[in-house]
N, C-alpha and C positions, 0 to 999 in steps of 0.2 A: 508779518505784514506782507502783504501781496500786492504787487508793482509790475510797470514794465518797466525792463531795464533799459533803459533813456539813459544817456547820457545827461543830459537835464534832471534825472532824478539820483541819480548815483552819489552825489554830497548832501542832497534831503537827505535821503536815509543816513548817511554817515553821520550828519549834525546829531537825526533823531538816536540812534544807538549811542552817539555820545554823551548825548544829556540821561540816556537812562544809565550808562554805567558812572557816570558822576552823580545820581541819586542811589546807588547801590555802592559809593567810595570805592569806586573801580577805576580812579582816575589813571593809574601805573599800567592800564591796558587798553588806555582809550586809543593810544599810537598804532598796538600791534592789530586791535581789533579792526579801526577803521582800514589799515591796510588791507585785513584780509578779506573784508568785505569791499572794499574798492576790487580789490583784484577779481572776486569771483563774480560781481556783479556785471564788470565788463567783460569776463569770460562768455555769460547770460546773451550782453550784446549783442558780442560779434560771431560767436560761432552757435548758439540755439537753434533749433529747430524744431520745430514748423513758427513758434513764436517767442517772442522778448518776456512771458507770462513768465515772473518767478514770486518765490516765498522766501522771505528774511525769517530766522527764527532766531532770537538768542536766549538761554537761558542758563539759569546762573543754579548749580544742583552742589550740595555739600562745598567743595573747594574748587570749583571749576565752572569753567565759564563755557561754554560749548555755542559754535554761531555755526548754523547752516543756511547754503542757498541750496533751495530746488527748483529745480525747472523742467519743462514737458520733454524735451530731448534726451531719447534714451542714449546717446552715446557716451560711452565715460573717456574721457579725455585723460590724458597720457602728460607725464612728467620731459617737458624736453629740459637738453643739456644746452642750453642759452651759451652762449660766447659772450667774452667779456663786453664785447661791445655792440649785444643785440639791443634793441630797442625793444623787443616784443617777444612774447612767449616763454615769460619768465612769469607768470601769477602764480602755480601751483610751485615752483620752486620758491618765490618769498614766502609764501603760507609754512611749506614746510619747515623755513627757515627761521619764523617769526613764532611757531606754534607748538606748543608742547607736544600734541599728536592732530593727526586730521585722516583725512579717508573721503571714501567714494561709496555713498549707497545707492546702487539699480535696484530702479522700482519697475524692472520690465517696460513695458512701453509706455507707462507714465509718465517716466523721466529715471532722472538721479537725483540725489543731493550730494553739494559737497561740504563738509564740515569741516572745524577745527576746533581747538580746546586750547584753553588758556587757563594757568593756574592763578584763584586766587588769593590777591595778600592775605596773610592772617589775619592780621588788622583792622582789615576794611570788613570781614564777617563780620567783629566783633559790634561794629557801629552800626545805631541805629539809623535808616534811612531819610535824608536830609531832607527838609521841609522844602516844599515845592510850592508855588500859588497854582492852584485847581488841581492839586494832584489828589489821587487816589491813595488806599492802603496797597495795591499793587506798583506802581509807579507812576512817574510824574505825567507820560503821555495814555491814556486812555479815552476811549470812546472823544465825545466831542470834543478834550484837550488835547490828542491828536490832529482831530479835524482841524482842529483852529491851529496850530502849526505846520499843516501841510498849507490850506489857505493862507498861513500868512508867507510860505516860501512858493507860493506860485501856485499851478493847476494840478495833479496830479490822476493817477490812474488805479490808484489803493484802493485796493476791493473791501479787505479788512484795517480796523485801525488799532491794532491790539501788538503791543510790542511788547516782548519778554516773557 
C-alpha cells in the first residue's frame, strides 16, 4: 500500500494490517506488528526526505511474517541507545525488541526499506482463512473493499489498494 505518512494515516493503515492478519489467524501478532509499523511509519514522518511518499508491504511466506516500509530517502538510520527516560528515538530499538529479525535495505538513491519478521503460530497456518463480507480469495481488503474502508475512515493518499 502506498501512503503518505500523516499522522492522520498512521492508525488507518494499523486498523487495515490488523484485520488482514486476523483473516490469516495472526491475531498473536497483531500487537507486535502494529507496533512495528507505528514506529516506522513515524520514522517516514519525521525524518524523510525529500517526501512523506512511502510503501507498506506485508507478507506472510512459509512461517513468517515479514512487514516492510520504504520510502524515497536514501539515508539509513542508525540504532540509538535511548535513556530510560527518552521520549523519542527508540522505534528501531522496540522493532528489534518486539521482532524475530529486521534490517535495512539501500536501494541507492531511491530510498531504503526497513523491515521486520515475525514468526508464525503453527496453528494459525493450519486454518483456513475466515470468511469476510466482500472479501476476495487473496484477503479481506482488496481493490474497491479497500477503497471502501479507506473512504469509510476518512480521505486518503493511497496510490495502490493492494495489501499483503
Amino acid at each position: 500500500m502506498e501512503l503518505q505518512a500523516l499522522p492522520s494515516r498512521i492508525g488507518q493503515v494499523r486498523r487495515i494490517i490488523c484485520a488482514q492478519l486476523r483473516y490469516w489467524h495472526l491475531d498473536p501478532l497483531i500487537d507486535p506488528t502494529a507496533l512495528g509499523v507505528t514506529e516506522l511509519l513515524t520514522n517516514v514522518h519525521r525524518h524523510a526526505q525529500p517526501d512523506k511518499l512511502c510503501t507498506v508491504d506485508i507478507a506472510l511466506l512459509l512461517d513468517r511474517l515479514t512487514v516492510s516500509v520504504s520510502d524515497h530517502d536514501p539515508r539509513v538510520p542508525t540504532v540509538n541507545d535511548a535513556k530510560l527516560l527518552d521520549t523519542g528515538g527508540r522505534g528501531l530499538a522496540l522493532i528489534a525488541a518486539v521482532s524475530e529479525s529486521w534490517g535495512i535495505r539501500p536501494e541507492g538513491e531511491l530510498g531504503k526499506s526497513i523491515w521486520f519478521t515475525l514468526p508464525a503460530p503453527p496453528a494459525a497456518l493450519a486454518l483456513p482463512p475466515r470468511p469476510v463480507y466482500g472479501a476476495t480469495t487473496d484477503g479481506p481488503f482488496r481493490g474497491s473493499e479497500l477503497s471502501a474502508v479507506i473512504r469509510e475512515h476518512g480521505p486518503t493518499d493511497a496510490r495502490s489498494t493492494v495489501v499483503g
